[in-house]
C-alpha positions, 0 to 999 in steps of 0.5 A: 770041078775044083777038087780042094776046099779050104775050110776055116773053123774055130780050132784050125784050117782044114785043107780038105781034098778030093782023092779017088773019087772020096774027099779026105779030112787031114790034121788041120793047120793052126789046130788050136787058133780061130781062122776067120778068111781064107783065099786060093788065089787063082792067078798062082795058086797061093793060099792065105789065111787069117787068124783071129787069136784074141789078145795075140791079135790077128795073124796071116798065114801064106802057103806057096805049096798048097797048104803043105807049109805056111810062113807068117806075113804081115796084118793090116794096120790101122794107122794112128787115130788122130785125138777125138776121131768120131767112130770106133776105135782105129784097131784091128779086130778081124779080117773078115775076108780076102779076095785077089785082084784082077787077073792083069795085076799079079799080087794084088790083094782086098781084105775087109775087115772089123772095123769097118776098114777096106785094105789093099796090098800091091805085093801079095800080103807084105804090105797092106794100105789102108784105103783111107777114101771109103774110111774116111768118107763122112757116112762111114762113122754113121755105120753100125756094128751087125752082130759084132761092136763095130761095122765090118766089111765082109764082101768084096766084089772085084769086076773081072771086066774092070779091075778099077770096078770095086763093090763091097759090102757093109754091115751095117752100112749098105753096098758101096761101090768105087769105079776108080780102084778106090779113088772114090766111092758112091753108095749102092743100096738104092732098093733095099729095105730095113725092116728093123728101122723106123718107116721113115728110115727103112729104105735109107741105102745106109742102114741096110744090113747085107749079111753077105754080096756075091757077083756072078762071075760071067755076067758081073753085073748080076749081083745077090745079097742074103740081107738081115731081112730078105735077098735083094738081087741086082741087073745093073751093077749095084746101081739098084736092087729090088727085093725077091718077095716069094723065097722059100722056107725064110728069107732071113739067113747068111749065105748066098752064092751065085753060079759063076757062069749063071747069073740067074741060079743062086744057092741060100740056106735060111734060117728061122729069124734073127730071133731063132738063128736055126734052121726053120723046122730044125731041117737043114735045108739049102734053097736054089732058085733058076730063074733069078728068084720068080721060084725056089726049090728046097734041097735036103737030100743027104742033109740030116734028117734028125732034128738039126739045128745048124747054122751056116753063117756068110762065109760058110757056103761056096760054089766052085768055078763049074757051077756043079760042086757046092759046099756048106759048113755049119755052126755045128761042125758039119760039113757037106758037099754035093757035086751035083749043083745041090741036088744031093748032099754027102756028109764029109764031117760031122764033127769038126770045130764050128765052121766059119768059112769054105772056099773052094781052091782051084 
């Protein structure tokens, strides 16, 4: 089991790690500056993060020794927008998330990000390439903005059998997916329903709001989406989806995570509704299903007890490469880890900066 976890907040990135059987909360990294991804990379252990600092713009950040000290690289870049180019504006406002590239191709990064650009690098962060295909497909300027002005790319799902095999999801603007390392690219939302919509548009794979996306890494056509108005999962690679009618609690929320050797057990955290972004009964409460959404349990040993009203948003839940160790961070600055597949849950912190993101490091 993984025994370091990345913890992106608002005020810092904490390099949190396991030691004599306690997890241990360091002074952060960054302390003052939004993080808004992060990244272990499996292939050599380099950790990379990004920060949002607002006017100052997004910055990157690259550690070689495991967090101890971090050297500044460089951000995507749009490239100029020509004069009357429909859509938003050709800027970056966040990257949104990172992920590598297969593990035959050293050095390579995918970053999505706000607007609704997919950027790739060859050489670990130096360079980034926008990859103009998907932005400058014709229904890209028909994306919406889900929660911020402009679409975002917040999923990226790299096949780990093909590296050419590349999904990546939109909000709002569906599932898309390429089979030629970005060549080209096809819608894959068929199955999906948006229930905000007007009947007529409401199975429309383009207005599909997918909050986050997550491949089962052993069997990678199995993949999970917390959608804006229920979870979708898929058994054939994005080709289609059909919608799990019975969850438990809600099925409005953020996260999902799906065990990486069991495509059929997934890990959620619901929320009330869009309305009321709180957990439902003010009990923060995770959700698993074992066999593939027929049925749910609902987890909240070592969860508050009290009225809580933490929200975990879609990067803030992780599974480690065991399937045993979980992890959660809130809105409200807690942080919670259990290290039995959700059965029990230790409060780690309470009190740091609203949690963004958690990624487990190998």
């Amino acid at each position: 089991m993984s025994d370091r976890l990345l913890v992106g907040t608002r005020k810092g990135l904490f390099n949190i790690a396991r030691r004599n059987g306690r997890w241990s909360v360091p002074e952060p990294s960054f302390l003052g500056d939004p993080v808004t991804a992060v990244l272990a990379d499996p292939r050599d252990g380099t950790l990379y993060a990004a920060l949002n600092l607002g006017h100052f713009g997004v910055k990157m950040r690259r550690s070689k020794d495991a967090g101890k000290t971090w050297e500044e690289h460089t951000p995507p870049t749009y490239p100029p927008q020509p004069e009357n180019a429909p859509g938003p504006a050709w800027k970056l406002v966040q990257v949104w998330v990172m992920e590598t590239g297969g593990a035959d191709e050293p050095g390579v990064l995918w970053a999505g990000t706000i607007p609704g650009g997919l950027f790739r690098s060859r050489d670990g962060g130096e360079n980034w390439s926008l990859v103009r295909s998907l932005w400058e497909h014709p229904s890209r300027t028909e994306w919406m903005g889900g929660g911020y002005d402009a679409a975002g790319i917040h999923s990226i799902c790299v096949d780990p059998r093909d590296r050419r095999k590349v999904s990546v999801a939109v909000s709002t603007g569906g599932v898309w997916q390429s089979r030629d390392a970005g060549e080209t690219w096809d819608l894959r939302a068929s199955g999906m329903r948006a229930e905000y919509m007007p009947p007529d548009r409401q199975a429309d794979p383009l207005v599909q709001d997918v909050h986050r996306m997550v491949a089962c890494a052993r069997r990678p056509d199995v993949l999970w989406a917390q959608h804006h108005n229920g979870v979708f999962r898929s058994t054939d690679g994005a080709a289609s989806w059909h919608e799990i009618r019975e969850c438990a609690l809600s099925a409005f929320g953020f996260a999902v995570a799906v065990d990486p050797n069991d495509g059929d057990t997934a890990w959620f955290v619901p929320a009330i509704k869009d309305e009321k972004r709180v957990p439902v009964n003010a009990q923060l409460a995770v959700t698993r299903t074992r066999d593939g959404g027929r049925t749910f349990e609902v987890l909240r040993e070592g969860l508050p007890a009290e009225p809580a009203y933490d929200l975990v948003y879609r990067h803030a839940l992780d599974v480690d490469a065991s399937g045993e160790r979980l992890a959660i961070g809130s809105t409200s600055g807690g942080l919670w880890i259990s290290e039995d597949r959700g059965e029990r849950w230790q409060c780690i912190s309470a009190h740091l900066p609203p949690i963004a993101t958690v990624r487990f490091a190998p």
